[in-house]
Each structure stands twice: as C-alpha cells, then as structure tokens.
C-alpha positions as CSV (number, residue, x, y, z in Angstrom):
1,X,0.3,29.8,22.2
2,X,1.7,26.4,20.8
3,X,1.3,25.7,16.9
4,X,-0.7,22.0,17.2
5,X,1.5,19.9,14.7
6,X,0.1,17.4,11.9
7,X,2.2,14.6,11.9
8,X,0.5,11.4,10.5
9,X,1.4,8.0,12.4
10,X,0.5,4.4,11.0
11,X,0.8,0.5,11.8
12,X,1.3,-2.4,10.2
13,X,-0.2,-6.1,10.4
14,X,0.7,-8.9,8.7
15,X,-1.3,-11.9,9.1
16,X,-1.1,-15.2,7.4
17,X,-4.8,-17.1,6.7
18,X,-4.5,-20.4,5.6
19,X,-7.5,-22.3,4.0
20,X,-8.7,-24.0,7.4
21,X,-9.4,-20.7,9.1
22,X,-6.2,-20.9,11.2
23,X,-4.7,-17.4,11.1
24,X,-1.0,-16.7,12.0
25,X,0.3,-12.8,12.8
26,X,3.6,-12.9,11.1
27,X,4.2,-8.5,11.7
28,X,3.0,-6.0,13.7
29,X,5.0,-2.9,14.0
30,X,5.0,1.0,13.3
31,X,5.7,2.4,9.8
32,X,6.9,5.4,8.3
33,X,4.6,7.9,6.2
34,X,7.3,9.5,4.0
35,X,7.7,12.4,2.5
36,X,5.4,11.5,0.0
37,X,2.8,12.5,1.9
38,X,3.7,15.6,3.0
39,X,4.0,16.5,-1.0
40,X,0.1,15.2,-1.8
41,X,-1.2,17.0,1.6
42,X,0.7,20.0,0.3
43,X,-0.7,20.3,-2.9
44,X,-3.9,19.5,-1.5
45,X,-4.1,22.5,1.4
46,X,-2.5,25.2,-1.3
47,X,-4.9,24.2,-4.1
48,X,-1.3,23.9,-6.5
49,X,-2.2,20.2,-7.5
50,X,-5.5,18.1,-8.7
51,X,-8.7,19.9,-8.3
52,X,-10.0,16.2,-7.7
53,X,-10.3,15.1,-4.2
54,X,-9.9,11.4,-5.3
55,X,-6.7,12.6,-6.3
56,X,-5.8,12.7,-2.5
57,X,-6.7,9.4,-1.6
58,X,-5.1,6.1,-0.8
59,X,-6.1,3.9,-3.5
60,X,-3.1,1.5,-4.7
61,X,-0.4,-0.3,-2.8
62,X,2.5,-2.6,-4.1
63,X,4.8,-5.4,-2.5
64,X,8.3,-6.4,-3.1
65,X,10.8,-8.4,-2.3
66,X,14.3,-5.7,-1.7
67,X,13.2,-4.6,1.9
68,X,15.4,-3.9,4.4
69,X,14.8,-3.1,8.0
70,X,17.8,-1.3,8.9
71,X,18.0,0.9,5.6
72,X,15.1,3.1,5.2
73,X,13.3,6.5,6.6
74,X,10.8,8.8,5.7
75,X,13.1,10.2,2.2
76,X,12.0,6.7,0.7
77,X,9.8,7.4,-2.2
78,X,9.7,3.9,-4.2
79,X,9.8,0.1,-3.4
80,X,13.4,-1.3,-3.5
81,X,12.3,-4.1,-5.4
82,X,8.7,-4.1,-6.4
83,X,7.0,-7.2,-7.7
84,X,7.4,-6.6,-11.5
85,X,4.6,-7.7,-13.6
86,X,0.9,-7.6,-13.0
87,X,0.1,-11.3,-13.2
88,X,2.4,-12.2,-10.4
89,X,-0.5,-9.7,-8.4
90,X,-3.1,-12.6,-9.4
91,X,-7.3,-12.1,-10.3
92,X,-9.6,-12.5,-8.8
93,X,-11.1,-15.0,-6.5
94,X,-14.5,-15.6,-5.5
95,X,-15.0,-13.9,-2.2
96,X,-16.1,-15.8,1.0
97,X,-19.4,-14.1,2.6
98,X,-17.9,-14.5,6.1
99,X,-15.0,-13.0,5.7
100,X,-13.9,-9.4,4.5
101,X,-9.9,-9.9,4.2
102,X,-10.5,-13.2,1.6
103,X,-11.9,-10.9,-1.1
104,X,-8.9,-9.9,-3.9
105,X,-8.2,-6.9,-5.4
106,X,-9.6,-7.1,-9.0
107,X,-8.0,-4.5,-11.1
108,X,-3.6,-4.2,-11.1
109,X,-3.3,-1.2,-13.5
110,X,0.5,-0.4,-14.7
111,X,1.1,3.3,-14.3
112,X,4.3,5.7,-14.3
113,X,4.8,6.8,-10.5
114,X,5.9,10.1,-8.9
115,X,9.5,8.8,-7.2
116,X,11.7,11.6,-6.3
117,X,9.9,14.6,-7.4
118,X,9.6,13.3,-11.1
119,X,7.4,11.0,-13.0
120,X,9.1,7.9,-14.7
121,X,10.3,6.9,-17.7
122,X,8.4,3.3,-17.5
123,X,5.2,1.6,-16.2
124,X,5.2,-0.2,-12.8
125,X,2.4,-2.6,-11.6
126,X,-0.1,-0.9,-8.7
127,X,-2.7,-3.1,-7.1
128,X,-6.1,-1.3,-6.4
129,X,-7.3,-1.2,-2.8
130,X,-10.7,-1.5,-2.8
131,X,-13.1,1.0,-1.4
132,X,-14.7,-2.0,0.4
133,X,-11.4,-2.8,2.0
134,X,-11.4,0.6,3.4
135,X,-12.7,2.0,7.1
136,X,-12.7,4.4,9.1
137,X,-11.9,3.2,12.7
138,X,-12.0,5.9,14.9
139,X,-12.4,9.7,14.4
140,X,-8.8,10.4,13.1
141,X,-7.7,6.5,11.9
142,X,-8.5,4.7,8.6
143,X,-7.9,1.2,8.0
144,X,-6.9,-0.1,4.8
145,X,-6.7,-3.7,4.0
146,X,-4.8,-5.1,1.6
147,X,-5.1,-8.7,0.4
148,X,-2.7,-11.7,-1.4
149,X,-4.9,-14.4,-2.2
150,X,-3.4,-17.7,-2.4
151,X,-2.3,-17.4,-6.1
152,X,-1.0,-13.7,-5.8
153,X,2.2,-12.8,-5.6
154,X,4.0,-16.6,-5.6
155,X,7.3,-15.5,-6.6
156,X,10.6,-16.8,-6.6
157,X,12.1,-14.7,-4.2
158,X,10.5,-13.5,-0.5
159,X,8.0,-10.7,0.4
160,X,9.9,-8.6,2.7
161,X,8.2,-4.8,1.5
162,X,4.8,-2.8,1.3
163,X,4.0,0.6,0.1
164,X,0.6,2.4,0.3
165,X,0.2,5.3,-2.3
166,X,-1.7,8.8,-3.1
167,X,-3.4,8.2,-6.1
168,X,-2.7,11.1,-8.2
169,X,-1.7,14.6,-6.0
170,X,-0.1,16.6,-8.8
171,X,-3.1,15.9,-11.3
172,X,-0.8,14.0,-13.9
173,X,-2.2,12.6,-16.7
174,X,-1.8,10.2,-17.2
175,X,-2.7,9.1,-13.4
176,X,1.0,9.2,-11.3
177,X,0.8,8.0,-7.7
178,X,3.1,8.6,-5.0
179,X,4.5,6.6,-1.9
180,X,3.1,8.0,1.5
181,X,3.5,5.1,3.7
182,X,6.4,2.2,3.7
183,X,7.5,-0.9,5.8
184,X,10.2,-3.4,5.1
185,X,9.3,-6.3,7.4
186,X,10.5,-9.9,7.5
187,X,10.9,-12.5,4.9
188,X,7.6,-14.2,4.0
189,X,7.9,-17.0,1.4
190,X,4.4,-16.5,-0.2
191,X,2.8,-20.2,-1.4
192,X,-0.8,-21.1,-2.0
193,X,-1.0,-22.5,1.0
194,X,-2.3,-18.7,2.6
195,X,-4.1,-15.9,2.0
196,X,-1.8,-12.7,3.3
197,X,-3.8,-10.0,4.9
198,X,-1.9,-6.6,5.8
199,X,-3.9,-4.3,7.8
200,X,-2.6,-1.2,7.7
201,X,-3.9,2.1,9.7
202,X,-3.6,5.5,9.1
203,X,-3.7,8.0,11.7
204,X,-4.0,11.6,10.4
C-alpha cells in the first residue's frame, strides 16, 4: 500500500494596478514553500509547539529588494534583503468598494523572526495580511493577497523578493514568525503611479 505524501505546492502573481483601472501582470510563476513549513506543520501534528491554532496560520508577509532567481531553494528561511523600516510598508488608504486588492494592510508590527532554527537578536518589519485578504479557493488551496498601495514600499532600490510567514509555530513570546513560502521574481521599480497586488496560493 503506497504512503500518500503531503507536499504543499504554491503560485505566485504579481500584477501592477494603476489608478485608471488598467492592470498589468508583471509575474506569474511557481514558488517554493521552504522548510519553514515543514517546522510549523511539525510542531503543529506532534503538539511540541503553540497550543494556539492561530499560531499555525499565514498571517504576515514581507518584500525586499536582494532576490535572486538563480540562488535560492527550499533551505531559505529569511528575505535576502528585506525592506527595513516599517514606514517604507505605508498606512493605510481608504479602500475602494469595488475592489478587494486596493484595500492596504493597516498594521506593520516589528518582531524578532525564527531564521535558521533560532530567534534573532533584532526586530524586523512584518506586514499583516488581512483576514479579508484571505480565501479559500478550492477544497485544498487558499489564496492570500497581499497589497502595496501606491505609497508603500517606494524605495530606492527595486522589489525583486516576497515571503509569506507562520505566525508564531513554536509559541515564542514574544510572537516569532517563520518563512514558509519564498519567490525572488523580477525587478519591479515601485512608484506611486501603481498599486502592486501579489496573489499568492497555497495548495496543502
């Protein structure tokens, strides 16, 4: 009798949405759930982590602007470079009734990470995802969507990374998420001129 295997699988859109309505896919690929995953689903089925279930959710995500599409697998457990203060995430911005992906995030909370199998030393920026921004899409699939209003992240240098996190799998306190899901993809020089929408599916 053949062992059925749980291998999460997940995909990546990218699409530009400028003030007009005009929309522009700028990404669509595969991405890799990392081992990060595998550590939070762990402590999860074994009971050796948070007795929370919330614990086990996908609830932050962070950009940056060190990816690289030829150097990464599923061992990556941080951003290369992530975007490193919390007002380059923005506030936000009154949300348009027709439209979903045009509502920002609200809340960027700075919190000490699980990278590596340890927590570190300083704070890093996380953007909250919503549970609004959140569906299920099939049976086994969830749907996250992650927004950049015009005034979010307008820094100097490209967006070329994305992570999505677990929120807190060991139970830390204080709260220490940990990468589960990565893609480099290619330089986008983020401006006011766009809204950036990544729609990002999970496939357990």
């Amino acid at each position: 009798m053949s062992r059925s295997k749980f291998e999460p699988k997940g995909h990546l859109e990218i699409w530009k949405i400028y003030e007009d309505g005009e929309k522009e896919l700028h990404w669509s690929e595969q991405n890799v759930i990392t081992s990060g995953m595998g550590v939070g689903l762990s402590n999860l089925f074994s009971a050796s982590g948070s007795s929370s279930i919330k614990d086990y959710q996908i609830t932050y995500f962070q950009v940056g602007t060190g990816g690289d599409l030829t150097g990464y697998d599923q061992t990556q457990y941080k951003l290369n470079t992530h975007i490193p203060n919390s007002y380059d995430y923005g506030r936000l911005v009154q949300p348009d009734k027709d439209e979903d992906y045009t509502v920002a995030f609200a809340d960027v909370e700075d919190l000490k990470p699980l990278e590596n199998g340890s927590i570190v030393v300083g704070s890093k920026p996380f953007a909250k995802i919503r549970y609004s921004n959140v569906h299920r899409v099939a049976k086994n699939a969830v749907r996250y969507t992650l927004v950049l209003s015009p005034r979010s992240c307008n820094v100097t240098a490209p967006l070329n990374e994305v992570g999505l996190f677990m929120r807190n799998p060991l139970g830390a306190d204080p709260v220490a998420p940990i990468l589960v899901a990565y893609r480099p993809f290619t330089d986008i020089k983020k401006t006011d001129a766009f809204t950036l929408v990544f729609l990002w599916t999970i496939q357990f």
